[in-house]
C-alpha positions in Angstrom: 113.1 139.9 115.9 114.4 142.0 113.3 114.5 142.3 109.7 117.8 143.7 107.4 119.0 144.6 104.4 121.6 144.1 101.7 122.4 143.3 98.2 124.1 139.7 97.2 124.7 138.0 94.1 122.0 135.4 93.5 124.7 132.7 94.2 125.2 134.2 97.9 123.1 133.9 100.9 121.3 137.1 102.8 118.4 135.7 104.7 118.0 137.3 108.3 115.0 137.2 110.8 111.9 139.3 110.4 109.9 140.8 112.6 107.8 138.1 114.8 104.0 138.8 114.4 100.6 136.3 115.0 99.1 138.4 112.1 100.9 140.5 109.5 100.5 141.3 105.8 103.2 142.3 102.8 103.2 145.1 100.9 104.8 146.0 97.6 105.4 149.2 95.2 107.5 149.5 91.7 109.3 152.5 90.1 110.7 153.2 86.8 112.6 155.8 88.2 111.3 158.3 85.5 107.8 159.0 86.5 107.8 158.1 89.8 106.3 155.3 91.5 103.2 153.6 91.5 100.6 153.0 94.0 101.6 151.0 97.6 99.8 148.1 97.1 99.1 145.1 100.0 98.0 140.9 100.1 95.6 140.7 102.7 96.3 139.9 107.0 97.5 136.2 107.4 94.9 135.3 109.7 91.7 137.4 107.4 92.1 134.6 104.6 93.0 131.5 103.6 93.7 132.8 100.2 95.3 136.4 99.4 96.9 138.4 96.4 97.6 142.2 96.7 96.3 144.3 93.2 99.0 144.1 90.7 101.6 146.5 91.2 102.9 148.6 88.5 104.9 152.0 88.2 103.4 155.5 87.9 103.2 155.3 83.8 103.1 151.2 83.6 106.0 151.1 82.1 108.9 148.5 83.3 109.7 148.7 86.4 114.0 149.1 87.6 113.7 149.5 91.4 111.1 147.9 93.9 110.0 149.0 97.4 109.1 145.8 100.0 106.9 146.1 103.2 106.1 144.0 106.2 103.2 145.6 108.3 102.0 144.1 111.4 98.7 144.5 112.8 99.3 145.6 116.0 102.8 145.7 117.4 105.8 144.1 117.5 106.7 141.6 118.5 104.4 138.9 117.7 104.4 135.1 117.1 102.2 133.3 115.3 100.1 129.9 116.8 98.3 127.3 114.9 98.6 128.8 111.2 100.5 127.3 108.6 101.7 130.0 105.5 103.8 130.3 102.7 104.4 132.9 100.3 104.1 133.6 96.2 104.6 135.5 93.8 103.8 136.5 89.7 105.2 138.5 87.2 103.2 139.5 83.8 103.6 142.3 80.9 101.3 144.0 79.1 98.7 142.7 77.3 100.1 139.1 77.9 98.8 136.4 79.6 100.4 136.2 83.2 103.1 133.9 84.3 103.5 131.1 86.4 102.7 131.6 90.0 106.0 130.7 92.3 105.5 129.5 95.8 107.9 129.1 98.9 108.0 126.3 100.5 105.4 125.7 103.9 106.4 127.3 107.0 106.2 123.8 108.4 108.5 122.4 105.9 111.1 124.9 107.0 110.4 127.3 104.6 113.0 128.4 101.2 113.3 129.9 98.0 110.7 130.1 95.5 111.3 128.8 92.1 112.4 132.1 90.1 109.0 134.2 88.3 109.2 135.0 84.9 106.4 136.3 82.7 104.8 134.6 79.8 106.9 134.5 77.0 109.9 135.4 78.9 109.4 139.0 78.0 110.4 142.0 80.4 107.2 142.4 83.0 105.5 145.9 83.6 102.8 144.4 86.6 104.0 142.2 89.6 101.3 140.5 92.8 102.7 138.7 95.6 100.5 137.0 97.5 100.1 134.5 101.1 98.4 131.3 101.2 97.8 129.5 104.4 96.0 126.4 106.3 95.1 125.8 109.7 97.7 124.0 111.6 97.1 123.7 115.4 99.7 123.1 118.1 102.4 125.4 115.6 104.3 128.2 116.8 106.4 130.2 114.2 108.5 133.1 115.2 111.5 135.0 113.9 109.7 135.2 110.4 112.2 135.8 107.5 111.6 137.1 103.9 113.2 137.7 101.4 113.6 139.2 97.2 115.3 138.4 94.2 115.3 140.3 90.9 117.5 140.5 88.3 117.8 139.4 84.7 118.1 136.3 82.7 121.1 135.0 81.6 122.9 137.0 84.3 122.0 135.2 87.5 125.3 137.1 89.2 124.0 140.3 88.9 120.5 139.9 91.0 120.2 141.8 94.1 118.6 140.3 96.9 116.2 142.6 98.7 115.8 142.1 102.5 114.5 144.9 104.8 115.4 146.5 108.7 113.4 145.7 112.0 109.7 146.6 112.9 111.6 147.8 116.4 109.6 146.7 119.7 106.0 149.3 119.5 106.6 149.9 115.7 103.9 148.9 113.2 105.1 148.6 109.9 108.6 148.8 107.5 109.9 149.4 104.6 112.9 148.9 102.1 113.0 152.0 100.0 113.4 152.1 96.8 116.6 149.1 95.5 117.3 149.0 91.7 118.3 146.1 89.6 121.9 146.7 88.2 120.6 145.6 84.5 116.8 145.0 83.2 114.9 142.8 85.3 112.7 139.9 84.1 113.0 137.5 87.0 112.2 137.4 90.4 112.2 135.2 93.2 110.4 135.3 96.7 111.7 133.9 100.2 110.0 132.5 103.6 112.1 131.6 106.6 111.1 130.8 109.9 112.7 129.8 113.4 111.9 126.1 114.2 109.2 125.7 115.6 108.5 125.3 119.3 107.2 121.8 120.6 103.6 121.1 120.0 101.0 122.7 122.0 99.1 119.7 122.1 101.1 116.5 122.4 100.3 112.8 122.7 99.2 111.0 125.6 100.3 107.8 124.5 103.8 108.2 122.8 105.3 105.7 120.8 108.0 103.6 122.6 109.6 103.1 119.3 109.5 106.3 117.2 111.0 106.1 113.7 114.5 107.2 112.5 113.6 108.3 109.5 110.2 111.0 109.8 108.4 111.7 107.0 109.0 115.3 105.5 105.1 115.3 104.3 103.1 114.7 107.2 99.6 114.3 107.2 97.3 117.1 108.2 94.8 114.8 108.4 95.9 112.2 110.8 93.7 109.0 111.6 92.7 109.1 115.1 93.1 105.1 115.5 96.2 103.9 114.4 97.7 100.7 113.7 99.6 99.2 116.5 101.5 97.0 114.4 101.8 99.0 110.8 103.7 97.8 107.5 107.6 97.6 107.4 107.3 98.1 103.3 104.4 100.8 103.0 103.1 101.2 99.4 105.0 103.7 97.3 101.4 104.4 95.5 98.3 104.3 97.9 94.6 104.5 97.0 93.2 107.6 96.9 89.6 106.3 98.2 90.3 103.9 100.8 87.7 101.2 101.9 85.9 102.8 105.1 85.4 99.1 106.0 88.7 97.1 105.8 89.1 93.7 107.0 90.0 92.2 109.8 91.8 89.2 108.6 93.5 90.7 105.1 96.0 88.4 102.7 99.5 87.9 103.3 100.2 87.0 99.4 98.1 90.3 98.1 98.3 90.4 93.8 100.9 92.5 92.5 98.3 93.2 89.6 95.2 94.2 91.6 91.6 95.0 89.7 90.5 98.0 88.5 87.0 97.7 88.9 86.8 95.2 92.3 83.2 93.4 93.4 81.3 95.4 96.1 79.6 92.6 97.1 82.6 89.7 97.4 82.2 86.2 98.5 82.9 85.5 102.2 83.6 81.7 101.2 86.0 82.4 98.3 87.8 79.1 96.5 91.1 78.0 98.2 92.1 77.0 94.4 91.2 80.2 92.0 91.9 79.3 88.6 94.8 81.2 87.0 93.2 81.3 83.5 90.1 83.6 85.0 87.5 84.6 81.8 87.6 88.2 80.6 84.1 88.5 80.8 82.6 87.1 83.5 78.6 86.8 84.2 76.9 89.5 85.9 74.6 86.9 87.6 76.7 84.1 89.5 74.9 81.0 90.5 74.7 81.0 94.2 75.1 77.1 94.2 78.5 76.4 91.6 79.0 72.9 90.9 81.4 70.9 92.8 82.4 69.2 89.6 83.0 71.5 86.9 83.7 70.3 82.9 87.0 70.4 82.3 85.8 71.4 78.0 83.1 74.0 78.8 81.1 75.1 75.5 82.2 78.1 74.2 78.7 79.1 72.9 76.6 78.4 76.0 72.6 78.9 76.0 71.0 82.4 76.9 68.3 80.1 78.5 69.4 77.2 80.4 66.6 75.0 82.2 66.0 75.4 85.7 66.0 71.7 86.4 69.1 69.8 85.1 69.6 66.7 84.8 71.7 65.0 87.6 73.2 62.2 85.4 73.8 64.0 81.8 75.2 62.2 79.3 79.1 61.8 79.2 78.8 61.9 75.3 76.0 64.6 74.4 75.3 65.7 70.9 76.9 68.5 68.7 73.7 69.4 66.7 71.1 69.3 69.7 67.4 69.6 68.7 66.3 73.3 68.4 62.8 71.6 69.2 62.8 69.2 72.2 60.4 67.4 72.8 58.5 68.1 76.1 57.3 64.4 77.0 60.7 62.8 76.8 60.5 58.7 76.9 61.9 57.6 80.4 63.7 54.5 78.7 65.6 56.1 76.0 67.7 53.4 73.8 71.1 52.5 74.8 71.8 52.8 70.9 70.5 55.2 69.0 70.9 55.7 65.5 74.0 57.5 63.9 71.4 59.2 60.9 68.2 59.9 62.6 65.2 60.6 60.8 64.4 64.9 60.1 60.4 64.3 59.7 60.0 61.6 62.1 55.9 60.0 62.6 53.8 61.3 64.9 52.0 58.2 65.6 54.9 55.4 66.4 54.3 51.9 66.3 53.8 51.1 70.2 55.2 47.4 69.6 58.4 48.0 67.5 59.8 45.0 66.1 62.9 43.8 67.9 64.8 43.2 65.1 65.2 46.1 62.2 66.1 45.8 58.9 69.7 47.2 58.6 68.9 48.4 55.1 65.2 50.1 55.3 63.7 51.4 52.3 64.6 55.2 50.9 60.7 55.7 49.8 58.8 53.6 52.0 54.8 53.5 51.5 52.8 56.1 53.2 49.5 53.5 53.5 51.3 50.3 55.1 49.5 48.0 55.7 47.4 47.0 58.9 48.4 43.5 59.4 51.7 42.9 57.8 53.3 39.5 57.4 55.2 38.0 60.6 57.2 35.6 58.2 58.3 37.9 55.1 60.3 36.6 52.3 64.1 36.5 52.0 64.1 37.4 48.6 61.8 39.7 47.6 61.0 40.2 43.5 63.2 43.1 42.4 60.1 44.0 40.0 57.0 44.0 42.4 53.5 44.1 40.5 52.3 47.6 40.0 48.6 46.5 40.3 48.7 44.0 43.3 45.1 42.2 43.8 43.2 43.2 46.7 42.3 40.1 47.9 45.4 38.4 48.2 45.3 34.6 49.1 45.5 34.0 52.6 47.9 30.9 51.9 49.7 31.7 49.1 52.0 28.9 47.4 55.3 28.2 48.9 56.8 26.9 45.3 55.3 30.5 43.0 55.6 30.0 39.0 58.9 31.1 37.1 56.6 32.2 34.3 54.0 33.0 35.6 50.6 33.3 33.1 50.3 37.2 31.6 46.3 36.9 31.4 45.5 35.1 34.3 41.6 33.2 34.7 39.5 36.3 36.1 38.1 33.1 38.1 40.2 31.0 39.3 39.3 27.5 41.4 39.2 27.4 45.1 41.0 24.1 45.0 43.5 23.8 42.4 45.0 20.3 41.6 48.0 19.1 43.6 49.0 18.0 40.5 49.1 20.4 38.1 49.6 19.6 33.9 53.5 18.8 33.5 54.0 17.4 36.8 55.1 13.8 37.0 
């Protein structure tokens, strides 16, 4: 493998293999071409860290930078090849007393690697401090060889002058390379970082059971993470949005007809006997405390202000036409022959001693203010026409067979004696 250089307008294309290494490290230093340049400064070995930025690099007097010095160092000798490591490479660009830039990565080795999005530092402003940096992840059965990399640098708004900045061979028994010094033609304030590699080899570690229909159309995103029990029969129409926290305990038997409008907030306990006819008009607040035992016969009208209490034994024949205004005070001896017509204007202060031999025929027009002494042994044969101007002072020994034809007029000072056999006859008669 070998590494070159040259300088290309952005627009043009000067990738060429690098050295091959299974471990390596890059290493950058800046100039300003005044005072001279700045410390060498290196990321760390591929295969030290998962994770690794070199010191920022600056010029001898911090000042901008115009010319830039790139180095791939191997440890050990080349050639080498790297096994089972995935990489990529970055980069980040920041001035003076500014907040640093975004960081720009190349693409994974095992996506085929590329250009980086170009660097610029916050604010857009020329840069005095640049770190470049490799990030990798295990990734076993993968060979990479011929390594590329590449540099862009330039400034904005003139994309056709950037130089591209590539770098000779580690020849066979060397250790290490570098560029020398390559200036931008104008002020640079962009840069841009590049990984290539050779495809890579067949696996190390392939399948013992291949698939006797492999798809047309691979996935450019692979797992890393693959399941070790696949489906043998998986989904022609995968979801474009999976879950990110998949049940560890799917089912065995799942719907055909899933919802297109699934739950936020699913049961973790759900039925194994669900309804074969779910309603469609479900409530929006459901109880946290099902009944175990749902009615086979639901109301079609349910109450909309149901009881925080309801008894523990209902009735298995309620009523069809129940009341609107129930008692807030039931009573808790309940007759077991209730009437088969109650009244429409119940009483509010009813007795507490009723009449246990009710008559069986009630007046339809019952007093507004009846007596509170009745008396004990009322009359079975009461009068039709009752006076409309009842004695306030009624004796209290009543005859016991009282006249059937009464006086119109009767006497105002009655005899405090009267006879105990009165004259069938009486004066006037004829």
């Amino acid at each position: 493998g070998y590494i070159s250089s040259c300088s290309l307008p952005l627009s043009e294309d000067c990738i060429l293999p690098c050295t091959q290494t299974s471990n390596f490290r890059l290493g950058i230093q800046l100039s300003d071409g005044d005072s001279g340049a700045g410390d060498i400064l290196y990321t760390a070995y591929i295969q030290s860290v998962n994770d690794s930025w070199s010191v920022a690099a600056s010029s001898g007097d911090c000042m901008q930078p115009l010319s830039v010095n790139l180095g791939l160092i191997a440890d050990g000798t080349a050639p080498l090849i790297t096994d089972d490591l995935d990489f990529r490479f970055k980069l980040l660009l920041f001035a003076i007393d500014e907040p640093a830039g975004a960081e720009v990565y190349t693409p994974w080795a095992s996506d085929g690697g590329g250009w980086s999005t170009l660097a610029e530092p916050w604010g857009s402003v020329n840069f005095e401090y640049v770190q470049i940096g490799i990030e990798t992840a295990s990734l076993p059965g993968w060979r990479f060889k011929n390594i590329m990399a590449g540099l862009r640098i330039g400034e904005q708004g003139a994309e056709t002058t950037h130089e591209i900045l590539t770098f000779g061979p580690i020849a066979d028994g060397a250790t290490e390379i570098w560029s020398g010094f390559v200036s931008a033609p104008t002020q640079p304030d962009q840069m841009a970082i590049y990984l290539g590699v050779e495809t890579p080899s067949p696996t190390n570690y392939p399948t013992i059971s291949p698939t006797a229909d492999p798809t047309s159309d691979p996935t450019t995103d692979p797992t890393k993470d693959p399941t070790a029990d696949p489906t043998t029969d998986p989904t022609v129409n995968p979801t474009a949005d999976p879950t990110v926290d998949p049940t560890r305990d799917p089912t065995s038997d799942p719907t055909r007809d899933p919802t297109a409008d699934p739950t936020a907030d699913p049961t973790r306990d759900p039925t194994t006997d669900p309804t074969a006819d779910p309603t469609t008009d479900p409530t929006a607040d459901p109880t946290s405390d099902p009944t175990r035992d749902p009615t086979a016969d639901p109301t079609a009208d349910p109450t909309s202000d149901p009881t925080n209490d309801p008894t523990a034994d209902p009735t298995a024949d309620p009523t069809q036409d129940p009341t609107i205004d129930p008692t807030t005070d039931p009573t808790r001896d309940p007759t077991a022959d209730p009437t088969a017509d109650p009244t429409k204007d119940p009483t509010r202060d009813p007795t507490n001693d009723p009449t246990i031999d009710p008559t069986s025929d009630p007046t339809k027009d019952p007093t507004a203010d009846p007596t509170r002494d009745p008396t004990a042994d009322p009359t079975r044969d009461p009068t039709n026409d009752p006076t409309l101007d009842p004695t306030s002072d009624p004796t209290a020994q009543p005859t016991t067979e009282p006249t059937t034809e009464p006086t119109h007029e009767p006497t105002v000072e009655p005899t405090v004696q009267p006879t105990l056999e009165p004259t069938v006859y009486p004066t006037g008669a004829p």
